[in-house]
C-alpha positions as CSV (number, residue, x, y, z in Angstrom):
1,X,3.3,27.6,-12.2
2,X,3.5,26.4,-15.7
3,X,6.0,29.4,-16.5
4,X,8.4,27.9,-13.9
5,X,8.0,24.3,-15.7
6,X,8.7,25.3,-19.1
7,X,13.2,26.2,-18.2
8,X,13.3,22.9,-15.7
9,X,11.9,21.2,-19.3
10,X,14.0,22.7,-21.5
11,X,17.0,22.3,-19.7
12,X,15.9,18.1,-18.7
13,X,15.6,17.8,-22.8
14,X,18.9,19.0,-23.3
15,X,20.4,16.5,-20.9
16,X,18.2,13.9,-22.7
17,X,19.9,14.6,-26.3
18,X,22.7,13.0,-25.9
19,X,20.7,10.0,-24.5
20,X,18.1,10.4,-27.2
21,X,20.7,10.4,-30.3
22,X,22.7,7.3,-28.8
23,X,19.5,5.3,-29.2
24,X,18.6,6.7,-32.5
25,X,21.6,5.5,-33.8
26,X,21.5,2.1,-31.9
27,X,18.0,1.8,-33.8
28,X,19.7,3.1,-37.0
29,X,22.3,-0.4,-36.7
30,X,19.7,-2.4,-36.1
31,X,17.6,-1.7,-38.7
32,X,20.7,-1.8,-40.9
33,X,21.5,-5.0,-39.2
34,X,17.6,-6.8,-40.1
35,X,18.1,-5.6,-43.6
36,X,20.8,-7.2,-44.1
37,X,20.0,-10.3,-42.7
38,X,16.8,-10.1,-44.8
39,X,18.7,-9.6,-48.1
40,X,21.0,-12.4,-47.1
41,X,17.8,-14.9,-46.7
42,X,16.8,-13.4,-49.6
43,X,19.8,-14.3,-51.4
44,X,19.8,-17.9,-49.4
45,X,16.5,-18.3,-51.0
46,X,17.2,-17.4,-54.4
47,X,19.9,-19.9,-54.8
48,X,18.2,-22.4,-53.2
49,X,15.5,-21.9,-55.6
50,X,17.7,-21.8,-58.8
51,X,19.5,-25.1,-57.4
52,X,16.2,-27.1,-57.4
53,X,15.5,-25.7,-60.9
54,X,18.7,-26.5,-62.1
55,X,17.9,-30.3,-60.3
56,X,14.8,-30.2,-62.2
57,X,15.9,-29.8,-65.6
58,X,18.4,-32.1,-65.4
59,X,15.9,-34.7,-64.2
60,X,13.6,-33.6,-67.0
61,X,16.0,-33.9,-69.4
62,X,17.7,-37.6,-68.1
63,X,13.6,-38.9,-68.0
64,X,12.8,-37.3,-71.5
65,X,16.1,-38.9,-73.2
66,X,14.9,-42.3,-71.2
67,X,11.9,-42.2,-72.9
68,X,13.1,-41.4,-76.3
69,X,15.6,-44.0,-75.8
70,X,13.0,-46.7,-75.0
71,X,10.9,-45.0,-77.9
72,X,13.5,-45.8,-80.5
73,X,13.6,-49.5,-79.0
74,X,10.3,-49.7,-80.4
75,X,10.6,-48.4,-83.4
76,X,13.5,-50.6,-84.1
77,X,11.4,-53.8,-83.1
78,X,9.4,-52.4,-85.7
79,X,11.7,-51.9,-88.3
80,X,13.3,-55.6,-87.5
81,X,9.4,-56.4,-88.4
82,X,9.5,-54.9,-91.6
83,X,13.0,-56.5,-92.8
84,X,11.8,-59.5,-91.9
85,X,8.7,-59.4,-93.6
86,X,10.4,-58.3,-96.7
87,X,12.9,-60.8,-96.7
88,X,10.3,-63.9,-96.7
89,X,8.3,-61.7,-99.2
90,X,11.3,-61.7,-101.4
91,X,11.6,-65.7,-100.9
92,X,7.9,-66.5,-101.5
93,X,7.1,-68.6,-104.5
94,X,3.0,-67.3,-104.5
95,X,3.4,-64.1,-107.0
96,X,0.1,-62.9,-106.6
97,X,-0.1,-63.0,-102.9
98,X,3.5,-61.5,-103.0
99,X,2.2,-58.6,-104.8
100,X,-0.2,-58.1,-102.9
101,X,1.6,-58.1,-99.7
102,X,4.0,-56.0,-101.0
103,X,1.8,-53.3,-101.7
104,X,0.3,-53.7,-98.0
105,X,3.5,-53.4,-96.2
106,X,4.5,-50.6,-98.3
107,X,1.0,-48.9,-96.7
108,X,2.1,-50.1,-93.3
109,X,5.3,-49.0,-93.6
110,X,4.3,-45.4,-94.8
111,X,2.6,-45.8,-91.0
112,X,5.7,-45.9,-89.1
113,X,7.5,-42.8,-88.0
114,X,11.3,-42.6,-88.5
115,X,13.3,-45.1,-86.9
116,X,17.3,-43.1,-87.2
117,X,18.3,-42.2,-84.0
118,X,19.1,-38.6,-85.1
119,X,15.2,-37.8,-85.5
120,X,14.2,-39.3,-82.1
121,X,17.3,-36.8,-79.9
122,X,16.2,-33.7,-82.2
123,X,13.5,-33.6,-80.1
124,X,15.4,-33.9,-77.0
125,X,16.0,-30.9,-74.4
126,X,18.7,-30.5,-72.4
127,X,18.7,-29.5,-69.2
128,X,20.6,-26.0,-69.9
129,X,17.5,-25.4,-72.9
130,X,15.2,-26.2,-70.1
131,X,16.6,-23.8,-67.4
132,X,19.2,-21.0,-67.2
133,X,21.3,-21.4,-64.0
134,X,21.3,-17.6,-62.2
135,X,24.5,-18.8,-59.8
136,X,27.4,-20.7,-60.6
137,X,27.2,-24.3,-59.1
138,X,30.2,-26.8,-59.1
139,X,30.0,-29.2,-61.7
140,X,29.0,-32.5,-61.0
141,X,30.3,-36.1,-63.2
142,X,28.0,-38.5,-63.5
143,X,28.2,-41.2,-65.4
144,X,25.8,-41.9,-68.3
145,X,24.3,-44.9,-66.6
146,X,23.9,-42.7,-63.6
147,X,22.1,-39.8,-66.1
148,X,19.4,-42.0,-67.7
């Protein structure tokens, strides 16, 4: 019974190869297919996460010169200080009390950090020292009152 089974099997998988490969190579195109499409969201991702860090260290950068701008507004209210209190020095009649001042605002002075400009953006990053791009993005103009 079983010996009369084993040709009518052979012969119904021989029939069924043609079937058989033909969705084996369906499955084959659509895996190829998913992968793809996964690599493309990959890719999708990728840029979108590079575009945000790019956004990011621009806005870094635009709030960190902001500060170092408003920083050096200080420090020039402080200088304007210092000039002026060595200007009535200079015009006070009281020579011990001038020495004597002069001497302390010499110590406060020596206080103060730098007030030139060039010190305060040494420190400054910008965005391209904060984040390397990984795709090529079309340049945007701002203006500089749009930057800071």
């Amino acid at each position: 019974m079983i010996g009369a089974l084993i040709p009518k099997i052979v012969e119904t998988l021989k029939a069924a190869k043609g079937t058989v490969q033909r969705l084996m190579d369906a499955e084959d195109v659509a895996a190829a297919k998913r992968k793809k499409e996964r690599e493309e969201e990959w890719e999708r991702y990728l840029k979108q996460e590079d575009a945000r860090k790019v956004a990011q260290a621009l806005a870094d950068s635009q709030q960190q010169l902001a500060d170092i701008i408003e920083k050096w507004g200080k420090a020039i209210t402080v200088e304007r200080f210092f000039a002026d209190a060595e200007k009535r020095l200079n015009t006070s009649d009281d020579e011990d009390r001038r020495k004597r001042l002069e001497e302390r605002l010499a110590l406060a002075r020596a206080m103060m950090a730098s007030v030139d400009p060039l010190d305060f953006i040494e420190g400054w990053r910008a965005p391209q020292e904060r984040y390397q791009a990984k795709f090529d993005y079309p340049r945007q103009s701002m203006s500089a009152e749009a930057q800071i």
